[in-house]
LUMNU-578822 format. One record per atom (N, C-alpha, C, O): residue in one letter; x, y, z. Coordinates in pm, whole numbers, plus 50000, padded with zeros to 5 digits. Layout:
# LUMNU-578822
AXYZ...
# end
This chain:
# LUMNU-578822
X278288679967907X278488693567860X279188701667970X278778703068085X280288706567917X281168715768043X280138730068072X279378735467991X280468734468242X280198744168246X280228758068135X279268763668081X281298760268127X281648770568040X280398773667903X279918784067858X280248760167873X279388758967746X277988763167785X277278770767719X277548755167947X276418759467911X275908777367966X274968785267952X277048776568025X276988796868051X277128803267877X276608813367829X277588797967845X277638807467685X276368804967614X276068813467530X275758797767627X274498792667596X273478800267612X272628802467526X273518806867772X272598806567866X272468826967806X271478833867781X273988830067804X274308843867766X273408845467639X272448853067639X273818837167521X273268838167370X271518839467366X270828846967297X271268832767431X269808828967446X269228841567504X268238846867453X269708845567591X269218864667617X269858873067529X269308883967513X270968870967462X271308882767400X270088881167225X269488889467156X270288864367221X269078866167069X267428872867111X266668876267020X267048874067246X265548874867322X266018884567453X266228880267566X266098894667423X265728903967523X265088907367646X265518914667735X263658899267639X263008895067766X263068882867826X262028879667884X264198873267831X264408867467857X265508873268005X265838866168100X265778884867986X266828892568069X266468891568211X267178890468311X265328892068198X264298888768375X264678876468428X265058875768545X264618864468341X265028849268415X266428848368387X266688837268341X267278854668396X268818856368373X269518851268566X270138842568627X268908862868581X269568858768718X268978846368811X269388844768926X268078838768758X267218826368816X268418812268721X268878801668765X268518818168596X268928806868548X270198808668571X270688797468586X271138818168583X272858815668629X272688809368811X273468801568866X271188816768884X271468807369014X271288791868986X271998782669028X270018791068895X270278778768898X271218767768815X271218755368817X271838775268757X273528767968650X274368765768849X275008756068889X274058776368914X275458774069043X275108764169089X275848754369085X273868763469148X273058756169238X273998736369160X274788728869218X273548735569059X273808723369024X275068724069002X275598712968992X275818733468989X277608733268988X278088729469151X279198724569175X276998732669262X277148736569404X276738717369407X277248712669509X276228709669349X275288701569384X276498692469301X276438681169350X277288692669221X278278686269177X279278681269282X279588669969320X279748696169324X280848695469373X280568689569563X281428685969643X279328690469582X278758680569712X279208667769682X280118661769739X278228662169550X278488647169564X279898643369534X280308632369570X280828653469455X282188646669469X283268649169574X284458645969572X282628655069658X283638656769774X282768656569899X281628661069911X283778648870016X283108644570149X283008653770247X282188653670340X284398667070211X284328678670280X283328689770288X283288697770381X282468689870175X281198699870222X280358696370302X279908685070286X279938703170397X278678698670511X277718702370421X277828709470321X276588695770475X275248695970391X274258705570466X273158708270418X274618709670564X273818717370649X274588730770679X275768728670652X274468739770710X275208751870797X274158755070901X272958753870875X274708760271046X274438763171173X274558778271200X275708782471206X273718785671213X273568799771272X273978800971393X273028798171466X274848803671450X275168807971585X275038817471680X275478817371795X274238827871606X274448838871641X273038843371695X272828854471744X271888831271680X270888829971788X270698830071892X271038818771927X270238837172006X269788827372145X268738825372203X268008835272209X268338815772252X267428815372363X267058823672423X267978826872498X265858832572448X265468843772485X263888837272577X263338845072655X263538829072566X262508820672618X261178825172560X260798821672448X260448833672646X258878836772587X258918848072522X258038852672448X260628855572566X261008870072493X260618863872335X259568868572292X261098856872269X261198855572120X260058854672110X260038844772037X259018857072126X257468857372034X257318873472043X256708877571944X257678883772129X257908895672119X258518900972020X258018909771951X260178893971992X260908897071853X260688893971776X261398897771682X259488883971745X258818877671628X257818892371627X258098901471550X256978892971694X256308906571652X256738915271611X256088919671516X257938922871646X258628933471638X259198930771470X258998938771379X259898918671457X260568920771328X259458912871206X259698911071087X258258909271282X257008911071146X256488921771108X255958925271003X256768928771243X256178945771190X256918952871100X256638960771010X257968947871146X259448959571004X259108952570868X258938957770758X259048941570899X258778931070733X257758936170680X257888938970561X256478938970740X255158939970648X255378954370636X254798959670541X256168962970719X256058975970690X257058975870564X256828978670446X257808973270604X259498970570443X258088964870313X257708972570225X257668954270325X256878952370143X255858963170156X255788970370057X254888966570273X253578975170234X254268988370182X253598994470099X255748994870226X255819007470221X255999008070011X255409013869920X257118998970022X257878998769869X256528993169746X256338996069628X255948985769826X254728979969712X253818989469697X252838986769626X253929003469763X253129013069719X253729024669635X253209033369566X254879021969664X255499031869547X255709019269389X255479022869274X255959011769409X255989002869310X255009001169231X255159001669109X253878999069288X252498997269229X252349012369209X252479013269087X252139026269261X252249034569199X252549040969078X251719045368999X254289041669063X254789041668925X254469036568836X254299043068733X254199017568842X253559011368771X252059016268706X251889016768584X251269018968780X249709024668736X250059036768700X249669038168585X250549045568733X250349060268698X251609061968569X252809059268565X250579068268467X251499063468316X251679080768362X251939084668248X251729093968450X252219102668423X253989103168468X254919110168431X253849092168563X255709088268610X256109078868552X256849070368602X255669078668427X256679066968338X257519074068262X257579076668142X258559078168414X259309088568332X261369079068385X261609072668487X261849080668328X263369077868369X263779077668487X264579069068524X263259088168578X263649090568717X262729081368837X263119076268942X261509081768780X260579072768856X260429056168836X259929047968912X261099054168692X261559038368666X262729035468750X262549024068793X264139041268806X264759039468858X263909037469002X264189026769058X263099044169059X262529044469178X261919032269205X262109026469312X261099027369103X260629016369061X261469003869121X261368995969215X262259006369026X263578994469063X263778992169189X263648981269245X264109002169238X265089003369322X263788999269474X264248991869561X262669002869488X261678997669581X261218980569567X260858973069657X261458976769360X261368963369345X262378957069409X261998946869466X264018960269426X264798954669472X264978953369638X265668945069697X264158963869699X264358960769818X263398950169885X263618943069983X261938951269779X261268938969793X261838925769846X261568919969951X262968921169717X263508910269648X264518907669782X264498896469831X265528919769849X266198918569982X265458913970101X265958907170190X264318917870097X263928918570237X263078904970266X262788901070379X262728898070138X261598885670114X263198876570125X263298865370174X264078882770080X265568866870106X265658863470270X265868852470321X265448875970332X266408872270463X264948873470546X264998863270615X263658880370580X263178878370680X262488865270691X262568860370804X261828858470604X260958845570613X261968836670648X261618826970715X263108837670621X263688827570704X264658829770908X264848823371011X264938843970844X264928848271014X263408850071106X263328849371228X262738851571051X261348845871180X261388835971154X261168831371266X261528825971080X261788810371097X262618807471264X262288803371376X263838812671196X264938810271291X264278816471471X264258810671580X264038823471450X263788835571573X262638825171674X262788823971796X261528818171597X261048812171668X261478793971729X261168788271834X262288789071607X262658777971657X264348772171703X265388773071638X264198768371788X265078759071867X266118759571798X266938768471822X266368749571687X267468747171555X267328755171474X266368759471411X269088758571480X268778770471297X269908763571242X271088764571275X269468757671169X269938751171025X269728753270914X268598749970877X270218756570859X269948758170705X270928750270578X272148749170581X269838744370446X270838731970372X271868740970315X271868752770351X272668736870236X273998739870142X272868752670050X272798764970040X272108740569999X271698746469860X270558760269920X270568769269836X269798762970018X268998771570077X269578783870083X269138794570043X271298779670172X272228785970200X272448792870090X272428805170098X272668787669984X273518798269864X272558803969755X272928811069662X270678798069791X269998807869753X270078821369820X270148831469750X270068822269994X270178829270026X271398838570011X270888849770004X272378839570004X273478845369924X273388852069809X273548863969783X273128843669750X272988850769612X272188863069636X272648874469640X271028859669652X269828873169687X270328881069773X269768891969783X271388878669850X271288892869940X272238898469872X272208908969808X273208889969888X274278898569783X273478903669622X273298914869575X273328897869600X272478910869448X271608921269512X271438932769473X271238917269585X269968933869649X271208940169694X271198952469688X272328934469739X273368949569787X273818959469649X273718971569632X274448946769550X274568954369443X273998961569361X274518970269290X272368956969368X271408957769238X271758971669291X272648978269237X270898977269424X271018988969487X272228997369486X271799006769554X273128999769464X274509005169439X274159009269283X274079021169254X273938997869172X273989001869045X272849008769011X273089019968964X271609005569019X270409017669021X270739028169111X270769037069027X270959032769196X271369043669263X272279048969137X271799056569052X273609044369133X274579045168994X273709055068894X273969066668862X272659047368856X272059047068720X271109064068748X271109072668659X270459065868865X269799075468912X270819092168874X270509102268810X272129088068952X272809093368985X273009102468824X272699114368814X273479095368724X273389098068604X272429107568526X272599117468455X271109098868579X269839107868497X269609121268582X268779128168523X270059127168698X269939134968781X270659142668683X270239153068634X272029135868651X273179146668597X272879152968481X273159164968470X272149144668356X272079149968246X270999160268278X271319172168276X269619156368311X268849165368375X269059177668438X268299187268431X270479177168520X270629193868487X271809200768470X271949212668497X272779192468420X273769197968340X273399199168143X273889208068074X272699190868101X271899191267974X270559186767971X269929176867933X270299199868036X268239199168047X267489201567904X266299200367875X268719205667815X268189205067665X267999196367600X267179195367509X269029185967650X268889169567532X268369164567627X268309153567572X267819162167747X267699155967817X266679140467771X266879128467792X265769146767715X264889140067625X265559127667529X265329115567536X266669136867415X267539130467353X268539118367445X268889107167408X268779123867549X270229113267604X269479104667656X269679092867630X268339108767751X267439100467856X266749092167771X265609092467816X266759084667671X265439078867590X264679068967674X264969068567794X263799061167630X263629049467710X264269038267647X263829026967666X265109039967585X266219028767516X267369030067623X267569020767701X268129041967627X268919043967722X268409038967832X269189030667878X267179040467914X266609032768033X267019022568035X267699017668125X266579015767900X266879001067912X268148991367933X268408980167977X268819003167870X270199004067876X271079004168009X271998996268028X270819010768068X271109015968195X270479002268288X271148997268378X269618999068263X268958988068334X269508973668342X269788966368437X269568972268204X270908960968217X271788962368281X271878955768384X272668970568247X273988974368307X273488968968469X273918958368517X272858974868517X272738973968641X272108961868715X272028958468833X271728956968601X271298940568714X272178927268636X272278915768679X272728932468517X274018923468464X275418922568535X276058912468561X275788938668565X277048937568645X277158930868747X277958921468745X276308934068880X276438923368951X276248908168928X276998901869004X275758902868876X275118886768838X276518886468792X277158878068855X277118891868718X278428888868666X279718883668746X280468874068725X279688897668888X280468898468956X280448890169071X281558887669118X279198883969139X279388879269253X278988858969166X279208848069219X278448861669039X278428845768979X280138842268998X280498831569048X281168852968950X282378848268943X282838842969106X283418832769142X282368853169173X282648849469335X282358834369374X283188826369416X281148832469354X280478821069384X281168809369335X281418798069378X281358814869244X282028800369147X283338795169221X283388783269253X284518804669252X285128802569327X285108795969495X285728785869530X284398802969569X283498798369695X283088787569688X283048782169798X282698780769595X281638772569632X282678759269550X282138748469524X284028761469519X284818751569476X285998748169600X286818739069593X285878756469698X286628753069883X285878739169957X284758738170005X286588732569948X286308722770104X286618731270214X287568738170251X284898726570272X285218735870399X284748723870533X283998714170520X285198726870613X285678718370730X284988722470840X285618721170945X283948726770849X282848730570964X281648734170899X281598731370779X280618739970952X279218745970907X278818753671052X277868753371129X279428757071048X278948770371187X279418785771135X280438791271095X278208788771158X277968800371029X277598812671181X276478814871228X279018819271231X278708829771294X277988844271207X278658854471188X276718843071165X276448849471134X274738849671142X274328839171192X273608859671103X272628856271113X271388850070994X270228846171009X272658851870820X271828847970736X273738844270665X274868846870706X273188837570551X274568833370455X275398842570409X274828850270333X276398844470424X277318851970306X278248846470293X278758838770374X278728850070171X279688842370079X281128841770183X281678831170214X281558854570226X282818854370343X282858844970427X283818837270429X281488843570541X281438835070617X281728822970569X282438816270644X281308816670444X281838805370404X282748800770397X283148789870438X283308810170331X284678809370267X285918806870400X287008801070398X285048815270531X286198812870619X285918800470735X286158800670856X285268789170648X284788774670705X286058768470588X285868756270580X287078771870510X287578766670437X288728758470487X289538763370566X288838745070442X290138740570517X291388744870453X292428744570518X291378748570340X292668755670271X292928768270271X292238775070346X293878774470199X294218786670167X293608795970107X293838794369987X292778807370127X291868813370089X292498824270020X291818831569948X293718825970034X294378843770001X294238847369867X294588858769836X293728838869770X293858842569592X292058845369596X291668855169532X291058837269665X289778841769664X289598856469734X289168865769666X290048858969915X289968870369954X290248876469879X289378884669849X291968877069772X292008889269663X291218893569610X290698904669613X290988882069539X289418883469406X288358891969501X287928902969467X288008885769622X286658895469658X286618906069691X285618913269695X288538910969742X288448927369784X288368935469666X287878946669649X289208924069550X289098937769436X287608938869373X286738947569366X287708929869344X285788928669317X285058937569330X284538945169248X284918936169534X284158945769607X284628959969602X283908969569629X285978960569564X286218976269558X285848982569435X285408993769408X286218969369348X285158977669215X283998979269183X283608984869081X283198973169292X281938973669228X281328982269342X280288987569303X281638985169465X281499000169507X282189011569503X281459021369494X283449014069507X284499024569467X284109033769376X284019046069370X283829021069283X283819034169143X282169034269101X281889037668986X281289031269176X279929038369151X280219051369255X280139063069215X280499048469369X281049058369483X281219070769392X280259077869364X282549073169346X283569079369258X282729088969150X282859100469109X281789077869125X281019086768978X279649092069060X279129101068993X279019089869162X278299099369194X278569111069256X278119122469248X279849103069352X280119122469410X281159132669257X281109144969249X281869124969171X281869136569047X280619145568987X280589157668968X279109131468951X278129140068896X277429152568980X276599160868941X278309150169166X277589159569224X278149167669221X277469177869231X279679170169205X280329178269248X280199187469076X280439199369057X279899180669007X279459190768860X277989196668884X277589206468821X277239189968977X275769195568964X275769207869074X275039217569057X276599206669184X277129222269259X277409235269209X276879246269229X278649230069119X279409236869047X278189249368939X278099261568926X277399235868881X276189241468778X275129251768889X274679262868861X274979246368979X274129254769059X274779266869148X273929272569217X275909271169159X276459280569171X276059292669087X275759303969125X276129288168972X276499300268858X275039305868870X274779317568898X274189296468846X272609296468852X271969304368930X272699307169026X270609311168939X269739313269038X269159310369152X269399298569175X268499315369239X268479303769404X267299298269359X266919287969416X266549303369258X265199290569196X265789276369129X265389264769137X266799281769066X267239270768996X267969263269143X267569252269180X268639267669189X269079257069280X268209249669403X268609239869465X266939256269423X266169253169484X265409243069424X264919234369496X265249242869305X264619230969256X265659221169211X265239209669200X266699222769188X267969213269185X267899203369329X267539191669317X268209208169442X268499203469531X267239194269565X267299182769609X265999202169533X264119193069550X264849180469504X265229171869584X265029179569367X265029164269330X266579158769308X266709147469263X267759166669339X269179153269421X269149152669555X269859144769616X268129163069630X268239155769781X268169141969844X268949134869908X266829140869796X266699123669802X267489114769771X267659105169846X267999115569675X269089105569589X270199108769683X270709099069739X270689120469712X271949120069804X271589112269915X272359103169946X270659113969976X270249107670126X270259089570128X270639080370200X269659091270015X269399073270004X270619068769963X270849057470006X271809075069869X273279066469862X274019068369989X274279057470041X274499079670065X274609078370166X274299072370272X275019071070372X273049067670253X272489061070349X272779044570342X272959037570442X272789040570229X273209028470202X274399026070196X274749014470220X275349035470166X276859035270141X277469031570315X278349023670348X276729039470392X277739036470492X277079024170584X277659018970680X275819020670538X275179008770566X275948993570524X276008983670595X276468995270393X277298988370333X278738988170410X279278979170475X279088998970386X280409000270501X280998995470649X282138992670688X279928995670703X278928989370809X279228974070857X279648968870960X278778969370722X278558960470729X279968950570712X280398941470783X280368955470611X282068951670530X283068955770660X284208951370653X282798962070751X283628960270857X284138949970945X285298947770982X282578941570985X282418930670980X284168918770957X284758911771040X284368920370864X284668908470775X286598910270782X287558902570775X286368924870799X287598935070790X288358931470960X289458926070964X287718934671073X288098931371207X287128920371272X285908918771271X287938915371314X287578904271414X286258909071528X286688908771643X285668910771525X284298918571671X283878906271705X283568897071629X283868906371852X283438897271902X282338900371994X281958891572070X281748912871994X280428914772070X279218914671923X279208919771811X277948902272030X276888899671927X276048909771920X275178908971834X276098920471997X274768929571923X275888935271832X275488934571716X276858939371835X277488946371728X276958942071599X276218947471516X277588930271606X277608923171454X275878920171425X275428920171310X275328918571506X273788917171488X273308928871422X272738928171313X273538940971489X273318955171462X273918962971318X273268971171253X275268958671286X275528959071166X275518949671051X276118951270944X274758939371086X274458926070960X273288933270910X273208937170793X272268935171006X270988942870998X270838955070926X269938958370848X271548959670951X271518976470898X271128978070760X270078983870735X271648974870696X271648974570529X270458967670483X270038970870372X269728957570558X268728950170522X267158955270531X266168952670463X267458967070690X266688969870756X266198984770683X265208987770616X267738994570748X267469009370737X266809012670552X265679016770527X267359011070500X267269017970329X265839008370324X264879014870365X265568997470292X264188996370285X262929005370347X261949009370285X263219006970475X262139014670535X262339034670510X261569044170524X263909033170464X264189048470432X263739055670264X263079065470231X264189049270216X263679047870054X262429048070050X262239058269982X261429044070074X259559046770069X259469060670099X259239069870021X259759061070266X259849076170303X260729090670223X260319102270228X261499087970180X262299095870106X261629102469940X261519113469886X261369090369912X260599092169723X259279097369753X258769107069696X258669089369859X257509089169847X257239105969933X256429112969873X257769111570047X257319126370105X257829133970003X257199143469955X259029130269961X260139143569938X259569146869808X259219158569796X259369137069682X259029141369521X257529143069521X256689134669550X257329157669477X255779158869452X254989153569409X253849151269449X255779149569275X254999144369165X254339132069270X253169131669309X255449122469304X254919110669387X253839116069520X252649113769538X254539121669577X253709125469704X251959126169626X250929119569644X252389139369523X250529140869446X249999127069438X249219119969502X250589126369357X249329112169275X249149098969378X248449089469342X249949098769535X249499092669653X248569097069702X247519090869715X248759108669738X247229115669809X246179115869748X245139114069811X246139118369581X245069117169505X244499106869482X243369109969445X244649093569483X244759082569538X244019077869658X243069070069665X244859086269778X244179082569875X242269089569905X241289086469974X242669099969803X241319106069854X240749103069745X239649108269758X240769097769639X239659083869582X239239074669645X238049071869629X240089066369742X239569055669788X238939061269930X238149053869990X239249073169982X237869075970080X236939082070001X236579090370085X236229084769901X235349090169866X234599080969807X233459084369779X234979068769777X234549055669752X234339048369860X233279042269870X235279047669954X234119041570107X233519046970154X232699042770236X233689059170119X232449069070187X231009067670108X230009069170178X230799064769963X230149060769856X229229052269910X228019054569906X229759041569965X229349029069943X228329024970058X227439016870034X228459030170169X227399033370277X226169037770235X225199030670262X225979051470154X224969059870114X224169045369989X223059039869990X225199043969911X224619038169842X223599024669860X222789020469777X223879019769983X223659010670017X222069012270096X221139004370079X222049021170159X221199030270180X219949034170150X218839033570203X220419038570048X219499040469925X218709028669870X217489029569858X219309018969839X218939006269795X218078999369907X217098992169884X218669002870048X217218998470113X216209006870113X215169000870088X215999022470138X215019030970068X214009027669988X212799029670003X214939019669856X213679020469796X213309006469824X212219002169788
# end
């Protein structure tokens, strides 16, 4: 059965079952994975391994940077798994704006579980190797947490707009159909865009496995290629320009209409305008030039390693630990129903002493 067929297959089967949309992006990795696992056994030019280079020897230092970057890790899932699990339990933010939030803390989960368990791997041992097929799990996942994050931001960006350019339909435009709507869009486009990448990438004989870098990406590969790369680089600049450019494009329009709207307006109205697009401005910005950052990279040649260390990192690091802090101080609603929260569960360990207490009493 040709490829082609069984991707149309794979499409039909979610489009007849709807919740099937969740194992979408498991089953196109794993359609590559065995397209990746083809094109191994028929050619002698893929290495089976790739080499991180961009490690060093630090001696008894590296059990220090093992501490240091377990602390960012457990802080990156404890911060987002509390806004996550939040939204989730509290049916008063099962609202449009707090499902995006949702997402968007699930996705940094999904980023930060690709690349750290295997960089404290690396950090503590000797050899950093990683197989073909490990390799282009890891890829895939980082590259979708860049995108997922771009298109929920996207999607945010939107419900901000109707919200207060039409605070009358808002109800009407915002449904939770439209959610759903919006939700696809945003974890389909990419799977779309970087499956096409991959597909290409991963059809290069490449002629080394030394991977100056500190986790997989598709570029680095691509430039282990023994051939001519200039029709793939095309594909990936336009790609990449479309699939950040024009989310870019459409949030600073919905802002530059939500200004415009708050001009005419009252300083209450704009005061509570700005309460809830502050955050959202801070966190695309914040990721945008994190992204930027990073895509520089790839753009000039740098040959100093904290640079490139410092901007591989950035995007993986900053917005995970910024995003908790941002939703979680800045929106009341969230901030409330945390604290209320928290002062249940001390009034319940505080409970449980007395009670205990008592029970020896009598």
């Amino acid at each position: 059965m040709s490829h082609g067929v069984k991707i149309v297959k794979i499409i039909f089967m979610i489009h007849s079952n709807p919740n099937n949309l969740v194992c979408f992006p498991v089953l196109l990795l794993f359609f590559h994975l065995c397209y990746c696992a083809d094109m191994g056994t028929n050619s002698t030019w893929n290495p089976l391994y790739f080499q991180f280079t961009l490690f060093v020897d630090y001696g008894p230092l590296r059990y220090l940077f093992f501490c240091l970057c377990l602390l960012i890790y457990a802080t990156i899932i404890s911060a987002n798994a509390v806004i996550f699990l939040t939204v989730c339990l509290e049916k008063s933010l099962h609202q449009p704006m707090y499902i995006f939030i949702c997402c968007l803390s699930f996705n940094s989960l999904l980023g930060s579980t690709a690349f750290f368990p295997r960089f404290l791997m690396d950090v503590l041992h000797d050899t950093h190797l990683i197989s073909r097929a490990m390799c282009f799990i890891q890829m895939y996942f980082i590259h979708s947490y860049k995108a997922h994050e771009v298109t929920i931001l996207t999607a945010m960006a939107y419900d901000r707009f109707v919200a207060i350019i039409h605070p009358l339909h808002y109800d009407s435009k915002m449904s939770m159909k439209m959610v759903r709507r919006l939700l696809i869009f945003a974890l389909l486009s990419p799977v779309c865009v970087f499956g096409f990448l991959f597909g290409l990438s991963s059809r290069l004989p490449l002629c080394g496995n030394r991977v100056h870098r500190l986790f997989c990406t598709s570029w680095s590969v691509v430039k282990l290629s023994c051939v001519d790369t200039t029709m793939v680089e095309l594909a990936s600049q336009v790609l990449t320009v479309i699939s950040i450019f024009l989310p870019l494009f459409f949030v600073l329009y919905t802002y530059l209409r939500i200004l415009l709207v708050c001009r005419r307006n009252s300083s209450e109205f704009r005061r509570k305008a700005l309460q809830t697009c502050l955050p959202h401005i801070v966190t695309f910005l914040n990721f945008c030039i994190a992204i930027f950052c990073e895509a520089s990279l790839y753009k000039f040649d740098i040959a100093n390693m904290f640079v490139i260390v410092a901007l591989s990192l950035e995007f993986l690091i900053i917005p995970p630990i910024s995003n908790p802090l941002v939703y979680g101080l800045s929106l009341s609603q969230i901030r409330g129903v945390l604290f209320i929260r928290v002062k249940v569960c001390k009034v319940i360990a505080a409970a449980k002493p007395k009670a205990r207490t008592g029970t020896n009493c009598k």
